[in-house]
Phi, psi and omega in degrees: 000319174292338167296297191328310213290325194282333171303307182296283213279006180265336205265338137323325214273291203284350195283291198304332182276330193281334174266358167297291199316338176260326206267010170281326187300299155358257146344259174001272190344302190288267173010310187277324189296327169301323189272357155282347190278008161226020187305141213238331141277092186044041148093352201202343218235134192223137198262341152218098181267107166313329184306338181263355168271320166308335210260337202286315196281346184270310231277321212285318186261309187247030151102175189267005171310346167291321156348339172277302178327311190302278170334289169296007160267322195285324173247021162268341188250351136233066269184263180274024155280321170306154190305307206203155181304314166322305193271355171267007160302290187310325154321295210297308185331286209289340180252009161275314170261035185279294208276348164293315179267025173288298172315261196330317206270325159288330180291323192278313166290066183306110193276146189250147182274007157299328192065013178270024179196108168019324216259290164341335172253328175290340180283345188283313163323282182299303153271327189294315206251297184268320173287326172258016177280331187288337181305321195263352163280340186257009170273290195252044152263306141010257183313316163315296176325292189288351191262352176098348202267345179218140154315159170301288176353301203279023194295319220290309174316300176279359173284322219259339123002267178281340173282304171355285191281337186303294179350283171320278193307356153291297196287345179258281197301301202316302180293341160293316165323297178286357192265349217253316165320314185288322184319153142227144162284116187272165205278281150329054189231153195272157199281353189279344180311318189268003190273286202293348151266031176250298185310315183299349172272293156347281180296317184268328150311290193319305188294294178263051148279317179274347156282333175286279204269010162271120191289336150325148163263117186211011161311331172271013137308344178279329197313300160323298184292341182295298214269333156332273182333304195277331198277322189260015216207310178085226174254007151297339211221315189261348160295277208334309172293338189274309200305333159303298146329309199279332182286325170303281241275334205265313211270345193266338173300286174292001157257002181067069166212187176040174184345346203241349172297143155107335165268193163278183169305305188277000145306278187320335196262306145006269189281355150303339239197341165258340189274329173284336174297305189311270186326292135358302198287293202302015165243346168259006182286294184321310182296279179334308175286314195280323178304320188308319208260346166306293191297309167318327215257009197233349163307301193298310181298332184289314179304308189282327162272016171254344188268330179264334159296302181294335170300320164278349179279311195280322163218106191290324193261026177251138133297108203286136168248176188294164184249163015283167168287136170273125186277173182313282216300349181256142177289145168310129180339314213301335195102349180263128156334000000 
């Protein structure tokens, strides 16, 4: 019986990875397939593929045994797009291990998937997004070149591309995944709560509609709602807003219009890639320092009433007065004796 029973729970235990693997595979796909709709390079190459953000944030919640699911969505989705079967093996390589070693390089800074803390948005930024992102773009920019499929000229346009989008989908998708993992609903709340976060969302679609598609530099009108976001929302409210921003923005590039029109491809992809980063960074630095400084202060607070408990235990027959404490000799604020 006891075999049976360890038999049965081993084949639950692989039953349960195998269906994370598929539905990450999933996940992946739908992912790409949306990120095609904006492709900007032979068809494939995208200014935000959401798929890295997703595989980063599945890597990040269910561990890296998942890592096949990435590879198999990363080769259902270029598979039939690729130059030759040879080079979407290298593709399929290179966008698999991007987001792994986003993942290793965040475990070694250890990152928490809270985002509630300073060191943390900067390692998702930094390591997650711009440093483990160059692998699959300079693999499969690479590989397009070599494969005949990109002029030499074009590595650089389409490197800058692709590095773009892999980016973005860490800095936009990943922190919505986890704030989105993370909501709760509170039991308690007042209805004007949910009225200014339906305006703070609403005003900030609205603001970079009009910022995107003006031929004015009016890009710094999103910032306010950004800084919104984070002081009353944390990273509920400003990943949603940055992830708004950035799809306006993404979507006004790739149709040629507005602040981002009129240059080349690696201009454009140049300043899309510092406003979203820029836009990115202020809502998860900001959102992080107030969960940090939240957290400091409930800290303080738990200390100073575990401390006023140990204080009536050692003299039950004292009276506490309020601090700071008044001496004999000084009058009450008010002025009466």
């Amino acid at each position: 019986m006891t075999a049976v029973a360890r038999d049965d729970g081993t084949i639950r235990r692989y039953g349960a990875m195998v269906l994370r693997i598929a539905a990450v595979a999933a996940l992946y796909y739908a992912g790409a397939r949306i990120g095609l709709l904006q492709e900007l390079v032979r068809g494939q190459v995208t200014p935000l593929w959401p798929p890295t953000g997703i595989a980063l944030a599945c890597l990040l919640l269910l561990g890296p045994g998942i890592w096949p699911g990435v590879a198999l969505g990363a080769l259902a989705v270029n598979a039939p797009i690729g130059p030759s079967p040879l080079a979407v093996v290298a593709i399929v390589a290179g966008n698999t291990l991007a987001p792994l070693c986003s993942f290793l390089l965040l475990k070694r800074a250890g990152f928490r998937i809270s985002l509630n803390r300073l060191r943390d948005a900067l390692a998702l930024v930094f390591l997650g997004a711009l440093l483990g992102m160059l692998i699959s773009a300079t693999v499969g920019t690479a590989v397009l070149v070599l494969a005949g499929a990109l002029p030499s000229g074009g590595f650089w346009p389409a490197w800058s591309v692709w590095w773009t989008g892999d980016a973005m989908g860490v800095l936009v998708i990943t922190p919505l995944l986890l704030a989105l993992r993370g909501a709760r609903v509170p039991r308690e709340i007042h209805l004007y709560r949910w009225l200014e976060a339906a305006v703070l969302l609403l005003g900030t679609a609205a603001v970079t509609l009009v910022a995107t598609r003006s031929i004015a530099s009016l890009l710094f009108l999103v910032f306010p709602f950004l800084i919104w976001a984070a002081l009353r929302f944390q990273l509920a409210g400003a990943a949603p807003c940055s992830f708004i921003v950035s799809v306006l923005a993404i979507n006004a590039t790739a149709e040629d219009i507005g602040p981002f029109s009129g240059n080349s491809l690696l201009t454009q992809m140049v300043t899309l890639q510092a406003f979203n980063g820029t836009t990115a960074l202020t809502a998860l630095l900001l959102s992080a320092i107030i969960a940090e400084r939240n957290n400091t202060r409930r800290q303080i607070e738990r200390v100073c009433a575990e401390l006023a408990e140990v204080v009536v235990r050692l003299t039950p027959d004292e009276t506490l007065r309020p601090w700071p404490s008044q001496r004999d000799d000084e009058e009450p604020p008010d002025g009466r004796g």
